[in-house]
N, C-alpha and C positions, 0 to 999 in steps of 0.2 A: 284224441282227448289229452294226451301228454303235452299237445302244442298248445292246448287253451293253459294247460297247469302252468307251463313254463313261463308262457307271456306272461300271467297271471302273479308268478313267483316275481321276476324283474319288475311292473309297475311296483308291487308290493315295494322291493327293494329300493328301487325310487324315489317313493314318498316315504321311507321312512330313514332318513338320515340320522336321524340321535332313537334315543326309548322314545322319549315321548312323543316322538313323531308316529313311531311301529305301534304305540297303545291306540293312537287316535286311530290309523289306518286302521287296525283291528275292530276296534269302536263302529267306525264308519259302516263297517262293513255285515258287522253283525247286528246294525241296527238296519240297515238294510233286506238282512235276512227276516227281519221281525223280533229282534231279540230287544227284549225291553231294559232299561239302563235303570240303575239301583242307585241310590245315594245311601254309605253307610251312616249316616245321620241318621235317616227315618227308619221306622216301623218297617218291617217286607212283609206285606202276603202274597207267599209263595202257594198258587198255585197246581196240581197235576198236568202235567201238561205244558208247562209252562216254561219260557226260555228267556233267559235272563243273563245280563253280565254286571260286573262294578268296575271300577276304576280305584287304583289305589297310588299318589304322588303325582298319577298323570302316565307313571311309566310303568305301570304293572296290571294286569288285568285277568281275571278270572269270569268266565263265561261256563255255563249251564242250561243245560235243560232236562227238566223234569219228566223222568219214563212215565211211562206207563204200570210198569213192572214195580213192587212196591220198592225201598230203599232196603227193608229187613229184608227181601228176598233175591234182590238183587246186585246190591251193594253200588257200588262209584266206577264208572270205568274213565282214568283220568290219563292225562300227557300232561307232562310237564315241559317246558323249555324256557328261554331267557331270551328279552329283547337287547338287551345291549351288547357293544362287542368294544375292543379295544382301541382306543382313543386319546386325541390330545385335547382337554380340556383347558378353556381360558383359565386364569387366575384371576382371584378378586379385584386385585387391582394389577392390569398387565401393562400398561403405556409401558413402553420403552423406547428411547430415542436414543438410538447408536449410529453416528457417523452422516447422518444425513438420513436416516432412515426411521419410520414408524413401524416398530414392532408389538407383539403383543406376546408377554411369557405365557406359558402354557405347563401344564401337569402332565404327565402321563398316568394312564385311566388304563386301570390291567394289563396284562401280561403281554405288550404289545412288541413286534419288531421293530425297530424303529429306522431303520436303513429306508424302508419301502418307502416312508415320510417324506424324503429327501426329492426335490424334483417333480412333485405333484401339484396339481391344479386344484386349491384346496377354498374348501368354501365351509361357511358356516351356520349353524343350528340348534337351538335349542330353546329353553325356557326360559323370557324376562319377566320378572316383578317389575311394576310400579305402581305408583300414585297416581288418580286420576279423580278430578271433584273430591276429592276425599275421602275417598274408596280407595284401598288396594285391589289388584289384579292382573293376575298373567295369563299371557299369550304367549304362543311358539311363535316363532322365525325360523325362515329358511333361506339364505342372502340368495342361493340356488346357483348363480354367476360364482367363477372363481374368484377370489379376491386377496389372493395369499399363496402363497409360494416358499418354501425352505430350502432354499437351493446350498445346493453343493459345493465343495470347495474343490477348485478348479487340480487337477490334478497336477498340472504343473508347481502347483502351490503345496501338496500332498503326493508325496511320492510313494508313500506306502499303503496310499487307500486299499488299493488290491492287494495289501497286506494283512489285513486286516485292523481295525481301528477301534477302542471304543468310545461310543460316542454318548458327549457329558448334553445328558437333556437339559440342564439349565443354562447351557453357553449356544448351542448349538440347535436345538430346537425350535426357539422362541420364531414365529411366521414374518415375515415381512407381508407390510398389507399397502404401503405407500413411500415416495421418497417427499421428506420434509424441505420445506425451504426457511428462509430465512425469519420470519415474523411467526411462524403456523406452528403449533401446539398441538397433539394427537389428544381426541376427548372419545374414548371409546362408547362412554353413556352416552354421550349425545351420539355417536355412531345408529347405536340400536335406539333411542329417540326418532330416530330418521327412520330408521326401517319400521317401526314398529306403527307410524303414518303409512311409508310405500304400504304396507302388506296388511294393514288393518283399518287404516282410515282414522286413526286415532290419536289426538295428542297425549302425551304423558308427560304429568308434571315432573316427576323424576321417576328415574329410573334406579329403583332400591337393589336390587342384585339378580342373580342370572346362572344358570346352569349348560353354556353352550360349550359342544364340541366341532371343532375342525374335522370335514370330512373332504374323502377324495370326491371331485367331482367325475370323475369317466365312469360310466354309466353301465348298468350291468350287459352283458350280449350274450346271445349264442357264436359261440367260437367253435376254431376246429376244419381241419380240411374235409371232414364230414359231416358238420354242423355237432359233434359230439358233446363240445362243452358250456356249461356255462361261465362267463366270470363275473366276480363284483365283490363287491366290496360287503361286508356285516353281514353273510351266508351264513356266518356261526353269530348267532343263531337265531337269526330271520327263514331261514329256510324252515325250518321245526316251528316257529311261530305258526309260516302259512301253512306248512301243512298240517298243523292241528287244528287251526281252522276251518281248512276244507274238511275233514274229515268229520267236524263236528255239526258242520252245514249239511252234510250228508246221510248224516246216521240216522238211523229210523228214529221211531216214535215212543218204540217197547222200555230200552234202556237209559237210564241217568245218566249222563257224559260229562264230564266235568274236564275245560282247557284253562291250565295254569301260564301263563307267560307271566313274568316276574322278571324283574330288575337285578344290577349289582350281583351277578353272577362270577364274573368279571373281576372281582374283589371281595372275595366270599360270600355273599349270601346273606350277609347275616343282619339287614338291614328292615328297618318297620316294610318295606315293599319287597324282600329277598324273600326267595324261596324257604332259605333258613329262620326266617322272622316268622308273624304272628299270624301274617294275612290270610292263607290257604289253612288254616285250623280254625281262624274267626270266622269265614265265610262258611265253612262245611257243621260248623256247630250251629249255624243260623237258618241252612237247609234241614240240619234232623237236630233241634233244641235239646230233646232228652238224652240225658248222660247216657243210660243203658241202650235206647235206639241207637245212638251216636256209635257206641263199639262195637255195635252188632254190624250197620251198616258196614264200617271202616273196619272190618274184620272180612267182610266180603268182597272188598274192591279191591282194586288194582291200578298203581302208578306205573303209568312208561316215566322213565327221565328220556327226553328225545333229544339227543345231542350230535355230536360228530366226534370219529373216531379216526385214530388214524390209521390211514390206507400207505401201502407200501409206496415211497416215491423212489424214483428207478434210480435215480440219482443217488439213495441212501439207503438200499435193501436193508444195509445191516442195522440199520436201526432198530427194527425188530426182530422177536422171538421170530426163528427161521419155521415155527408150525401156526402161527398167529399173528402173520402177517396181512389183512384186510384186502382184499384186491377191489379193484372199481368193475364197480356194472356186477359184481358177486353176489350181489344180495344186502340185504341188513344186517348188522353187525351186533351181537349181544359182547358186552363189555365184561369182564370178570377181573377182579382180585380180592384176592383170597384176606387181604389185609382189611378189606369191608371199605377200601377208595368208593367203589361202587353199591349198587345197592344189589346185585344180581343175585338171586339163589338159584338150589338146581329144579325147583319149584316153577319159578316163574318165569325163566330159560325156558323150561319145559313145555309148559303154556304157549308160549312164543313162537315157541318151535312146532307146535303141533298145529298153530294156527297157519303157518308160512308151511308146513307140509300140504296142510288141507289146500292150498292155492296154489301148491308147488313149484313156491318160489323158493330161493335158495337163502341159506343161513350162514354166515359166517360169526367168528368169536375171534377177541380179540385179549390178546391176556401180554402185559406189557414185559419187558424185555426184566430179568429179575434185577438185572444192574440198571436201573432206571426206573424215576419212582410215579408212580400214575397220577393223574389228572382225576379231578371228583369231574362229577355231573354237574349240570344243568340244573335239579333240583336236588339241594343237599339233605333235606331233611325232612320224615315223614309231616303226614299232619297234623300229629300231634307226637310228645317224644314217649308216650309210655304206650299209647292208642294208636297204630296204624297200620296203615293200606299193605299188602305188600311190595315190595318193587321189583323192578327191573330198569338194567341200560341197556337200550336198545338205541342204536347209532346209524351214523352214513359213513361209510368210508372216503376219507380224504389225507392223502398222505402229508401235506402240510399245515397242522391245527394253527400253529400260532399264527399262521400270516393269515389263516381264514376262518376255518374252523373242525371242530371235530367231529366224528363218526356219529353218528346217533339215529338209531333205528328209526325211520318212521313208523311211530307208534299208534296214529291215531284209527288204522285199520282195526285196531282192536275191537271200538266201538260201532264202525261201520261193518262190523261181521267181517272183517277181511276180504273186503271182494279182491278180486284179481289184479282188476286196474289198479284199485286205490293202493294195491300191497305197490306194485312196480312203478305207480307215476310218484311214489310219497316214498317209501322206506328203501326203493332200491334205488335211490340217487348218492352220486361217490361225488367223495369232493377233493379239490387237490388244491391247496394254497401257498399262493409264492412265498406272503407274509404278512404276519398276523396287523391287523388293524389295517390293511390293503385290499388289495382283492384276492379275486378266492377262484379255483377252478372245478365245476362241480360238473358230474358224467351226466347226460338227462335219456340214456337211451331207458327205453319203458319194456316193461315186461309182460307179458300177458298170458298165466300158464306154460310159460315156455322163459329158456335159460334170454338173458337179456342179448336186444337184437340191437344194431345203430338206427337209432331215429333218422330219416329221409332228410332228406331234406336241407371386448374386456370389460370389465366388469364394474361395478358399484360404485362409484367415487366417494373415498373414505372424508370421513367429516373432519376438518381440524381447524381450530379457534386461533384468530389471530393471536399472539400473544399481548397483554398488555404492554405499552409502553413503560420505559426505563424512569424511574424518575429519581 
């Protein structure tokens, strides 16, 4: 069963190179399952029984279904996680013509390494606006082919690279996507004009603006001279995505489940689609309308934040607390500081922990080095700020977060009653990343009532306009 999750987790990874690619695949898939799609425009009647999700920007999404068991007597059993991960986004306006070359400036998008950038086969994705008949409307792209490259400075040229260097993202970042010649002008709109025919069949009159990131193209594997790992790229926090999914695809009939994935984690949260915005408080007041139901409800639930935590990397023991250091294939990770980084109490830890007893899988905690200041969650803030659920961080151990991502318990066993499997193929995966915004190395041996065992087993031709003649 771990080998369907794992395949399962890589296609996932695959199709979703930017958020709103991970919202649709999620989309896709829970319409699939039978879950009916909401527009927050309209009226909802919400049914018992019933299983439902929305869309919020394109790249955030909350999916539900309705128990059986009332909401006063049962409350919300929810996961929270984030689709985005850390990235080099285009600029509004990026042409750059340096030296014979078309390049395109680019931002950096959260807390990302940026070394890992340098030497990758990089391709691009995201959301274009345009005009069409007189209509606005956007569509995703995915160029999918490399098409861009940031290469290095040749060492002979840089003699202190292995010295260490820092590196200025406005000089040094920007991709190269083509070399220019003499009459030819780089027109990046009409670029994605072009693609937006390849991949849609559609002309656009113009092309009004665009939300893409450059992503690596090397594809996620099973790696390892025992087939032990996986890698890839946007594990933090795609992983916690799918498996809140599966677990939500899974869970009986009895309880309310409620799976948050939300945007702009990456940069606080605090956006109309972040966890810390409006969205996951608008939708749960729309499930139980009355004020008084409403705090009764969210008085009896419970949020996992399901994120990734870090695992000890051998290379850098001491980076952590010497009693709170993560080990891979250990189990799930409950996250604690005392300063309120987290949401953890000894409540809901507790919980946790009695659930991961009853399947006697193993528990790890993770409490961050006192000289060193912690990382927040995945989902930073209740569903509402005076009314809420309680919580817990519950992680995956991965000893390098920024090049991949962090510990975060698989939480969604909560709802599936914890079965055995779902505890070991979901919350006991370690992740170990070289560097943030790259790829990511995560453990996928599976557990099963027993401590964890080893699982068995060129491109696009860029668009460029002649230049007008001189006159």
């Amino acid at each position: 069963m771990h080998d369907t999750f794992n395949q399962g987790l890589i296609e996932f990874l695959r199709a979703s190179p930017t958020p709103f690619h991970a919202t649709a695949s999620l989309a896709n898939r829970l319409q699939a399952a039978g879950y009916q799609r909401l527009d927050e425009r309209d009226a909802w009647q919400l049914e018992p029984g019933g299983r439902y999700y929305v869309t919020r920007n394109d790249s955030s999404l909350v999916a539900f279904q309705i128990g059986s068991r009332t909401l006063l007597e049962g409350g919300l059993r929810l996961v929270g996680a984030h689709t985005d991960s850390p990235c080099l986004r285009v600029k509004p306006q990026p042409d750059l013509q340096r030296n014979g070359f078309w390049q395109l400036g680019v931002e950096v998008y959260g807390g990302a390494l940026l070394a890992p950038w340098f030497d990758r086969d990089l391709s691009l994705a995201g959301r274009v606006t345009y005009s069409r008949d007189g209509r606005i409307e956007s569509q995703l792209i995915d160029f999918r082919q490399p098409i861009a490259v940031i290469p290095n400075l040749a060492i002979h040229l840089n003699r202190e690279a292995n010295q260490g260097w820092a590196i200025n993202p406005q000089n040094e970042l920007p991709p190269i996507l083509a070399q220019l010649y003499s009459q030819e002008t780089p027109d990046f709109r009409a670029l994605l004009a072009e693609q937006l025919g390849r991949e849609h069949g559609l002309v656009a009159d113009v092309v009004l603006d665009y939300e893409l990131s450059f992503y690596d193209t090397q594809p996620a594997a099973v790696i390892g001279l025992n087939h032990d790992f996986i890698t890839g790229a946007r594990l933090d926090n795609l992983l916690s995505c799918f498996a809140g999914l599966q677990a939500l695809l899974a869970s009986g009939p009895e309880q309310s489940c409620v799976l948050v994935c939300t945007d702009h984690e990456e940069v606080g949260s605090s956006s109309h689609c972040g966890a810390d915005g409006p969205f996951l408080e608008q939708v749960l007041r729309r499930i139980v309308p009355e004020p008084d139901a409403f705090s009764r409800c969210i008085s009896r639930s419970l949020l996992i934040s399901a994120d990734n935590a870090h695992a000890v990397h051998p290379n850098y023991a001491d980076k952590h607390d010497g009693n709170h250091g993560p080990k891979l294939n250990a189990g799930p990770v409950i996250k604690v500081n005392n300063n309120q980084r987290y949401a953890t109490n000894s409540e809901t830890a507790g919980f946790f922990r009695h659930l991961c007893l009853e399947n006697e899988v193993p528990v790890q905690s993770f409490v961050t080095r006192s000289d060193l200041a912690a990382a927040r969650p995945s989902a930073r803030s209740p569903p509402a700020s005076s009314e809420c659920a309680r919580w817990i961080s519950a992680c995956r151990p991965s000893p390098c977060i920024r090049s991949g991502n962090w510990p975060a318990a698989r939480t969604w066993p909560i709802w599936s009653r914890c079965s055995p499997l779902s505890i070991a193929a979901a919350n006991c995966r370690s992740e170990m990343g070289a560097s943030r915004g790259s790829r990511r190395l995560v453990i996928i041996r599976a557990i099963r009532r027993s401590p964890a065992r080893p699982c068995p087993r060129r491109c696009c031709s860029p668009t460029l306009r002649k230049r007008p003649a001189h006159r």
